[in-house]
N, C-alpha and C positions, 0 to 999 in steps of 0.2 A: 562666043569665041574667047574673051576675058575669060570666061571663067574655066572652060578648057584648058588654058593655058596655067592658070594657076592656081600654085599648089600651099598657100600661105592660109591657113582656116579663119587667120583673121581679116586679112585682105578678102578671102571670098566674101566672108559675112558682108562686109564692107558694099563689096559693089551689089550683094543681096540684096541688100537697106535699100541703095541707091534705085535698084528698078523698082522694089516695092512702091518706093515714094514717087517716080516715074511714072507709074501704071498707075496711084490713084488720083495722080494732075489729069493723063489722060480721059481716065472714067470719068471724072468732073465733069469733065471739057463735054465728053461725050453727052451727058445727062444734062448741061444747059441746052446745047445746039438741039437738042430732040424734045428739052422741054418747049424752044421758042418756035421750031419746026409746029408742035402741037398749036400753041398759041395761034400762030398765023393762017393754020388750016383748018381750026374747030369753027363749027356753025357759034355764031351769040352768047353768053351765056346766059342761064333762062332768067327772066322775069320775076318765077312764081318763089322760086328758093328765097328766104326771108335768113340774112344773116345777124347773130344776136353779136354785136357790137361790143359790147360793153364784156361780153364773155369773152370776145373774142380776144379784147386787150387785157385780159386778165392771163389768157394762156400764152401770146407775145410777152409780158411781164415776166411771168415766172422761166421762159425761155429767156430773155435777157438776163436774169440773174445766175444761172446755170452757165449761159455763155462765159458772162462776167467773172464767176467764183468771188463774190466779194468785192472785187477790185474797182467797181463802180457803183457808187449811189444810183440806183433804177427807181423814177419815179414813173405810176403811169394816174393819168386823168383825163379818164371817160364821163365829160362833162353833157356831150350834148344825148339827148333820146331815140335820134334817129336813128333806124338801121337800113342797110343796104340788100338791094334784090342781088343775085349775081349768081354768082360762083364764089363759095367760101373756097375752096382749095386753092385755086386761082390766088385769090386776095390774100389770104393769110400765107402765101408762099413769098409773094412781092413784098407784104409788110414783115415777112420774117427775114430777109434778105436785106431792109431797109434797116434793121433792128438789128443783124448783125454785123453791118455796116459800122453801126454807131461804134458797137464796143469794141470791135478792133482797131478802129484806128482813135480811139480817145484813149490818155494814157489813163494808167491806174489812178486815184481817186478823183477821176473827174467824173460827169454826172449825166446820166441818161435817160432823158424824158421822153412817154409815151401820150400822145394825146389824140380824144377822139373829140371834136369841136363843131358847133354848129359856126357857118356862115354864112355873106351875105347872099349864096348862090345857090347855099345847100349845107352841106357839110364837109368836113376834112380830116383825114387821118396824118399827125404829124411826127417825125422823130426827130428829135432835136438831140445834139451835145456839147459838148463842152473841148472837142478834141482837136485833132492839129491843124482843122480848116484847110477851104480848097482856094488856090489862087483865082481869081475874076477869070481868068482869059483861057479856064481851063470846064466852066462849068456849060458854057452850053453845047458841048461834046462830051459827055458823060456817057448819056445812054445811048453815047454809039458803040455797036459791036468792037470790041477786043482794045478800045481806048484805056487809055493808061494815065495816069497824073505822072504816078512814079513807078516805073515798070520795075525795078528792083522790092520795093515795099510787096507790090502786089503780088510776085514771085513768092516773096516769104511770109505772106498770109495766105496763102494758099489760092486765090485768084484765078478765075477761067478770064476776066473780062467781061462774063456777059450778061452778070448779075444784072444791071441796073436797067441792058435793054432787055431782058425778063420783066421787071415791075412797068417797063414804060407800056410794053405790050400788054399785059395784062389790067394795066391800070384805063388805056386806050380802048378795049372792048368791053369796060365798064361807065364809059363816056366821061373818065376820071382822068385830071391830068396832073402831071407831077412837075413842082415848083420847089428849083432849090435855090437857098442862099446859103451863104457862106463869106467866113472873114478865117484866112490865117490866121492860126496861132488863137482864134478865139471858139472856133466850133462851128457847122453848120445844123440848118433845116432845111430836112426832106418832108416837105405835103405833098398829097394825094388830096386834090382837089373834085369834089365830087357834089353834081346837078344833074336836074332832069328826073325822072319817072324811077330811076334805080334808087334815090334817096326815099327814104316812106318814113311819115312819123309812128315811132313805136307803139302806139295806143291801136 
């Protein structure tokens, strides 16, 4: 109806822009809800799929830097030898979600560490930064659907909300659970804490 009405080719452009960038918040929105939809209704994922770890944080790396363009030190260290049974799609969708976390909300030359680590339980996939940190009373309701810290920020980073209950599902049908801390103004860590039968040593 706007645009029926008006006859200004640069105002049209305008509210052009305006639904283009409308229509692809909505696709977003669309492709989480049906990614988590899938999550919650797929059988297991298998056993037998042998994921190679250490490649895998090499393609997360070189994605972070692409993200980044420069703007942040990307460090990654895949120190432990373990790999995981699973679903690589699955995982490397959660860790790449975790990974683009980091870099949007750390400012420019702050620093973005990748880590694959044995521990006492098993192993863990970690992503650390250096960026604007989440307040205490805000993090054990993260990976609730369409939760917000700062509903303005996540507007203008492009934001569905439902990023992080994506990795929680995803990380939960790998018997893997996700453990954040965080300090304002100092930076948080996202682990994916992972035990049991899906952990295998590389050898």
């Amino acid at each position: 109806e706007t645009l029926r009405e008006e006859s200004d080719p640069d105002a049209r452009r305008r509210y052009l822009d305006l639904m283009d960038e409308q229509a692809r918040r909505m696709l977003r929105l669309v492709e989480d809800l049906l990614t988590l939809a899938s999550l919650e209704s797929s059988p297991p994922p298998p056993m037998e799929e042998a994921i190679d770890m250490r490649a895998l944080l090499e393609r997360l790396g070189a994605e972070a830097r692409a993200l980044s363009g420069g703007r942040h030190t990307i460090q990654v260290d895949a120190e432990a030898d373990a790999q995981l049974s699973g679903s690589e799609k699955e995982l490397s969708s959660a860790f790449s979600n975790l990974v683009s976390n980091a870099i949007r909300y750390t400012p420019a030359g702050g620093t973005v560490r990748l880590a694959w680590e044995s521990s006492p339980e098993g192993a863990l996939f970690a992503v650390e930064d250096t960026g604007i940190g989440i307040p205490q009373e805000h993090i054990p309701r993260l990976t609730e659907r369409f939760y917000r810290v700062d509903r303005g920020r996540s507007r203008e980073t492009g934001g569905t909300g439902l990023g992080l209950a994506i990795v929680k599902h995803a990380l939960g049908r790998h018997g893997a659970t996700l453990v954040i801390t965080s300090q304002p103004g100092q930076g948080s860590r996202f682990s994916a804490r992972f035990s049991g039968p899906r952990v295998r040593n590389a050898a």
